[in-house]
Structures are given as structure tokens and as C-alpha cells.
N, C-alpha and C positions, 0 to 999 in steps of 0.2 A: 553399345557396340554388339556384333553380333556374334557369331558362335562361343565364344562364353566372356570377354571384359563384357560379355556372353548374358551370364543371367542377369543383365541391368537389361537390355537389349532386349532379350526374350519377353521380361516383365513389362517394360513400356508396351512392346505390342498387345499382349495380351489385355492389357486395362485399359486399350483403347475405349473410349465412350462412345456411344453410338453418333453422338452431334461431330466426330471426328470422322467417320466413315465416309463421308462424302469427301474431306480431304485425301484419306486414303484410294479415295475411289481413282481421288488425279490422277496421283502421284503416278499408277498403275499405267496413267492414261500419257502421263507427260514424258519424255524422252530426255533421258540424262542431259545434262548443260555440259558444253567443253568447257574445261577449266583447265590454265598453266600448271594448276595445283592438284589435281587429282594425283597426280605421282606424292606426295605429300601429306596428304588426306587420309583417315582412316580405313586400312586393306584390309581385311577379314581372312581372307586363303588367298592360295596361290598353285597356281599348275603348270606344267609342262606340255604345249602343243607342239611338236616338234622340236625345233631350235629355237620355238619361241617360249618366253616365261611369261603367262597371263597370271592377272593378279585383281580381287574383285573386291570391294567395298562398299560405301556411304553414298551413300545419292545413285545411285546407281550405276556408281564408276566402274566401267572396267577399261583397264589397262594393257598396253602387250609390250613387249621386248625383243630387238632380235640380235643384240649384243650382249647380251649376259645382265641384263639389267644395269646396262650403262648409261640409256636414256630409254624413254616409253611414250609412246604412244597413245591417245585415247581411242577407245573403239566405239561405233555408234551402238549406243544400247536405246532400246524405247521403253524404258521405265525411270523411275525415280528414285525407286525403293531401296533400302538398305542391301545388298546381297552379302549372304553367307557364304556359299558355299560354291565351288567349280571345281569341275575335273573331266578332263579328256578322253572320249575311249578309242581316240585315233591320231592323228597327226593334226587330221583336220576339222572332226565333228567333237565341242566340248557343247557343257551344257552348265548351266549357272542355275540357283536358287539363292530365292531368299526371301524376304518379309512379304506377306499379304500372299503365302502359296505360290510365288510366280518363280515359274520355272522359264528360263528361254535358254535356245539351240544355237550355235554357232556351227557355220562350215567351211569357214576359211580363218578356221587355228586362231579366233579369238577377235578377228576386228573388226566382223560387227554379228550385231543377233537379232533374232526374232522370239516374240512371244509365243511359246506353247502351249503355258495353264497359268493361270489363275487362281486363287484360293476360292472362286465359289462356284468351281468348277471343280476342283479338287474335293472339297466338302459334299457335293453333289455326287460323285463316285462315292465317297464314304456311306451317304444316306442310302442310295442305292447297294450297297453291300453289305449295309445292315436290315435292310428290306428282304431280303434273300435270306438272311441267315435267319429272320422270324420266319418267313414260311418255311423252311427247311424244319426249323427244331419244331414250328407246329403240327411239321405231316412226321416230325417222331415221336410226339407227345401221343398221336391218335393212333400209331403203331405200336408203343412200349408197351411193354409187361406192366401189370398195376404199382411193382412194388417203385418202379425208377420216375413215374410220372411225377412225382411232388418233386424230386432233384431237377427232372426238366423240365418242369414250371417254376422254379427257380429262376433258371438259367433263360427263358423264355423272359421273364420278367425285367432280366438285370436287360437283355436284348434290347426290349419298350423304350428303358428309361434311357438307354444310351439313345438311344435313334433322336427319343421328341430334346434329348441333350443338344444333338447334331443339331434338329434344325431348328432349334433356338438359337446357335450359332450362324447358320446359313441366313436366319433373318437380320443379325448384327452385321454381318458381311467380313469381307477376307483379312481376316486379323490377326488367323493365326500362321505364323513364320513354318518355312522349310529351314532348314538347317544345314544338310550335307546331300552329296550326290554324288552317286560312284556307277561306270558307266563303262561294259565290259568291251565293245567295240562300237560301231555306230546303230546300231538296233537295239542288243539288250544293256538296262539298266535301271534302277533307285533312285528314288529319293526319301530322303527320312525328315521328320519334323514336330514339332509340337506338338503334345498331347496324343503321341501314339501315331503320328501320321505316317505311311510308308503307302507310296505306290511303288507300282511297274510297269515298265515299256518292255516291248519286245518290237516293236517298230522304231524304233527312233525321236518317241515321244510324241508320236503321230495320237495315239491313242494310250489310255493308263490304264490300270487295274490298282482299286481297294486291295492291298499286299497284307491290309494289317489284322486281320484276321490268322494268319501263319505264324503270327509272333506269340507269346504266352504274356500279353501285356494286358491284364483286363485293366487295371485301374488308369491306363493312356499316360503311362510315364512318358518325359520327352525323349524321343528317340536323339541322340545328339552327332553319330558320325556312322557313317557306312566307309569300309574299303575293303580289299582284296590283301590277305597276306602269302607270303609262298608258299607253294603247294597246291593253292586256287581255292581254299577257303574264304568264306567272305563272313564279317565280323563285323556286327552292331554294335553300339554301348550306348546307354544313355544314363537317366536319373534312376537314383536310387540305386545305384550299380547294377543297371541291367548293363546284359551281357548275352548275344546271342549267336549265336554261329549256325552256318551254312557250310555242307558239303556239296551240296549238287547244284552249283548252281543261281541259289535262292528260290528255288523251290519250295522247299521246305526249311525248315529252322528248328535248334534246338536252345531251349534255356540251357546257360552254363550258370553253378552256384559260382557266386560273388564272394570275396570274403572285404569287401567294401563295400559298404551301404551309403555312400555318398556321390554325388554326379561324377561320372567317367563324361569327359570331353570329348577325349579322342582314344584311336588305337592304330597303332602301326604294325606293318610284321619286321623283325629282325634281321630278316633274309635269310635265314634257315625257315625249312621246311616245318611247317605250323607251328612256330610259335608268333604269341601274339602279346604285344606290350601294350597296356591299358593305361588310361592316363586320368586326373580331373583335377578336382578339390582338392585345394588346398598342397598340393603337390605328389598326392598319393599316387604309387605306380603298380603295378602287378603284373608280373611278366610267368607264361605259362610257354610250357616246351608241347603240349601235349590238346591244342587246338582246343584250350579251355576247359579238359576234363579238371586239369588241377590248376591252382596257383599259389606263389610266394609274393611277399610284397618286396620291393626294392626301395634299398633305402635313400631317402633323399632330405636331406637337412636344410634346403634351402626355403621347402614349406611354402613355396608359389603355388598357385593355380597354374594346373600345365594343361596350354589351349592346341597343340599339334605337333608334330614331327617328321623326322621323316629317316630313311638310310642313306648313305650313301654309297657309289661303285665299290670303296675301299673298304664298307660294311662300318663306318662309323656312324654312329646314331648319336641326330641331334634331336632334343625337344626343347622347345619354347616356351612362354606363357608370363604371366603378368609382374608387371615389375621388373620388366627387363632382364629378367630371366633365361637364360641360356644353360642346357645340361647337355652334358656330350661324355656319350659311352664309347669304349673300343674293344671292351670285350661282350659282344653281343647283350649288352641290356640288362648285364648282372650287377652292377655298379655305375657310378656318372658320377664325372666332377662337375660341380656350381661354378656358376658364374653369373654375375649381375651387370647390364650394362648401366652406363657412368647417367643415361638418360633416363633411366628408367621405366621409359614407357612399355605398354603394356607390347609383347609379340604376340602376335594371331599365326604364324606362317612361317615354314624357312623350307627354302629350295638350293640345295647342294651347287655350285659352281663350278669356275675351274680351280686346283690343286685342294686344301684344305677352305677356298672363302665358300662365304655364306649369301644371300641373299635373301633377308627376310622383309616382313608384312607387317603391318599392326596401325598401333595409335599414331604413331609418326610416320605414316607411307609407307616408302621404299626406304631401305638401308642397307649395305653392305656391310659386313662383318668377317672376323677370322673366328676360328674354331671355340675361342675364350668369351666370344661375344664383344670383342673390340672392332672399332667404327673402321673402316677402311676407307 
């Protein structure tokens, strides 16, 4: 499954064999099957397009709602591929990713999409942005002072090996997964993924840019969530407890220190003004008031892997994650009561409803729930 019952998910893609590529190639090629069961079937995330609740997973299902997820809908999608990740930057344009780089656009609020990119089109931006950064550091190599030329023939070097990296990969073909996607209105926005991937649109996914150059990630940890917390900072996390923050925009980025070195899954904001709740392994959480200059860990006893969250109007904070897992704070993020549902399947997802219910994602579909993680 994919964004973290995730790193099984992630690891399948990656050790795809070459003799498997040409299956991959279908998949890319074939258009999700209607099924009575996709409401049912493994959900990954889930979003809000207006009144509607879209919801994306396995086979390349996505789903929509226009009753509070009391019944669902399929939407036509033209792939096959597992998807991870979806989010709205308007009522009516969302954008989905997931396995083999493919990103696609919707523009009427989730029910049906088009292909944008591909992973070896995506790869191809990367190779090309690493093309640019050798000629760059080689016209500073013939410009520096004698004493800095051996650090940037270093750094020129690690350049090389990354590139013929790259397209030994581009020769294996689209393998490696996007992850998340966060999408500021219908033009600008991210996506983040595997092994350091991050582009950018400012058209609407009309056209990308190689992003990943902005981050401080040389060894291509996986980026694993992008979002938006209050105050309008935007906030990466992925493996190895990276941790990144954005004030302008995404423009530019800064490393935040971690004091977890383990995979962060996700991050929400609390609804106050720049703090940001960090999430992953093993149930570790880290909530920061101060847009990551500092942080404290938050305790949590239940020791799941926590795969996403979210606030709600009333500023209750729910997260999710495997094993049936359900944590819900009410005083901004300083504290959470456990809870385990009776099924125990894994949650990928939960989206806020009417009064205190839930409507969450994962191993078992769609399901309704109260605030303690009981089935409604």
C-alpha cells in the first residue's frame, strides 16, 4: 500500500525488475476498471473538493461523494496504477499522484482526469536539471580562486555520478512512486516523491520544474508529504527525519534540525499560526510552535505508525495510522487519547464530517467512525 502501510508499497515499486517494466508500462496505459468494490478496496488519501469528499487508491480508483460519504461514486481515471496521494487547490481543479510518477488533473471536483506526467518524463526533468547544475559548477570551477577548486571538483564529481545514477534509472523506466501533492490554487503547486523527487508547476501542471535542487537533500531521502500550515508556510518531511520548511511560497526552503531520525510520514498544521505536527514511525510525533526552529516530542503510548491527519472547524486534531489506530487531541497537539479500532485495519486517511463523525480511508475502503474510532 502506498504512502506508508507505505514502505511495503514504496519497496515493491522500487525492486521492480526490468522483465516487469513493460507490465508497468500498461498499467500507465490502461484505464482503471469500474468496480461495485472500489468504495471498499484499499484508499491511500483523501480530499475535500468542495462539497465533495474524493478519495484515491489501488488500481487506480478514485472515488467521490456528494453526501458526506454516505455512498460514492467511481470517477473515470486512465491509469491503473496504485495512487498515493490527492489534493485540491480549488473547488474544482485536484490533482492525484502515485506509482510510476504519474501525476493527473481533474477539473470538475474529482469525476474524472487526465494524464499530465509520467515518471520518464519526470526523470527526464530531473536529468536535464542535473545537466545544468554540471555546467553551472564547471563555469565556477574555471572562475574560482585556486584555494576552493578541489571542494568544487568534489561537488562537480558527486554531480557525474548522480546524473549517469539518473539515467540508469531512465533506462529501467518509470518505477519510481510520487507520494504527495499540495496544490496552492489552480496553477501553482508540488509534488514530492521517491528518492529526493520534487517538482513544480506554476501553470497547472501544464509544464514542471526539477524543485529538487532547493531542498538540502543530497543523498535523495524520500520526500514523503507536502502541505500548507497556518500562517502559509509549507512543510515537507520525509525519511530519515527530514524536515523542511518554506516561507515564500516554495521558493526557496530551509533544513529544520530533527530530533527524530526515523521516517516522518506526514505533517499537519494545528491551526494556529506556524505550528506544525510531524508524524511517522512507529508513532513518533513532534509538534513545534515556532515553524520548526524548535521542537518537543508528544507522547504517545499507542506506538503505531501514524500515516496522516488532519484539524477540524472545532480545532480537534485527529491522526490515523496502522492498526486501526485512531489519536484525537483537543488541546492543540500537546497531548492525544489512543484509540484502536475493533478491525484493525490499517487508516491511510480521515476527513472531519458533520458534528464530532469521521470519515476515514485505508486497508478496508471507506468507513465512518466517531471521534474514539468506533464504526458508525
Amino acid at each position: 500500500m502506498c504512502k506508508n502501510l507505505g514502505a511495503a508499497c514504496l519497496g515493491l515499486s522500487m525492486a521492480m525488475s526490468a522483465s516487469s517494466v513493460f507490465a508497468l508500462a500498461d498499467i500507465i496505459e490502461v484505464p482503471s476498471r469500474p468496480t461495485l468494490l472500489a468504495p471498499e478496496n484499499l484508499l491511500t488519501d483523501a480530499d475535500r473538493a468542495g462539497g465533495q469528499i474524493v478519495a484515491v487508491g489501488e488500481r487506480g480508483h478514485i472515488i467521490f461523494s456528494e453526501d458526506e460519504g454516505e455512498s460514492w461514486e467511481q470517477a473515470e481515471v486512465p491509469v491503473s496504477v496504485t495512487l498515493t496521494g490527492v489534493d485540491f487547490g480549488t473547488e474544482q481543479h485536484g490533482w492525484a499522484v502515485g506509482h510510476s510518477g504519474v501525476v493527473l488533473h481533474s477539473s470538475d471536483a474529482g469525476e474524472s482526469w487526465e494524464i499530465q506526467l509520467t515518471g520518464i518524463r519526470a526523470m527526464e526533468l530531473v536529468i536535464e536539471s542535473r545537466q545544468e547544475q554540471i555546467e553551472e559548477m564547471e563555469q565556477r570551477i574555471e572562475e574560482a580562486p585556486e584555494e576552493e577548486v578541489a571542494d568544487l571538483e568534489w561537488a562537480l564529481d558527486d554531480l557525474i555520478f548522480s546524473l549517469q545514477n539518473l539515467e540508469s534509472d531512465l533506462d529501467i523506466g518509470p518505477v519510481n512512486p510520487l507520494l504527495d501533492v499540495w496544490f496552492e490554487n489552480e496553477s501553482h503547486g508540488f509534488v514530492v516523491g521517491a528518492y529526493g523527487m520534487f517538482l513544480r508547476t506554476t501553470d497547472g501542471g501544464e509544464t514542471w520544474r526539477d524543485w529538487s535542487p532547493r531542498v538540502d537533500n543530497p543523498t535523495g531521502f524520500h520526500l514523503n508529504s507536502i502541505t500548507q500550515i497556518t500562517g502559509g508556510g509549507l512543510v515537507i518531511v520525509g525519511e530519515a527525519g527530514q524536515i523542511f520548511v518554506s516561507v515564500d511560497g516554495g521558493d526557496s526552503w530551509e533544513k529544520r534540525e530533527s530530533p527524530y531520525e526515523g521516517s516522518l510520514f506526514g505533517a499537519i498544521g494545528t491551526g494556529q499560526v506556524n505550528e506544525i505536527l510531524a508524524f511517522g514511525l512507529r508513532g513518533n510525533m513532534l509538534l513545534s510552535t515556532d515553524l520548526g526552529e524548535t521542537w518537543k516530542m508528544v507522547p504517545n503510548e499507542a506506538g503505531a505508525t501514524l500515516n496522516d491527519g488532519v484539524v477540524a472547524d472545532d480545532g480537534r486534531i485527529t491522526l490515523v495510522g496502522n492498526g486501526g489506530t485512531v489519536l484525537m487531541s483537543t488541546d492543540g497537539g500537546e497531548s492525544f487519547r489512543a484509540y484502536s479500532r475493533d478491525d484493525r485495519e490499517g487508516v491511510m486517511d480521515v476527513v472531519p464530517v458533520s458534528g464530532t463523525s469521521l470519515v476515514i480511508v485505508g486497508e478496508g475502503g471507506v468507513k465512518h467512525t466517531d471521534a474514539r474510532g468506533k464504526s458508525l
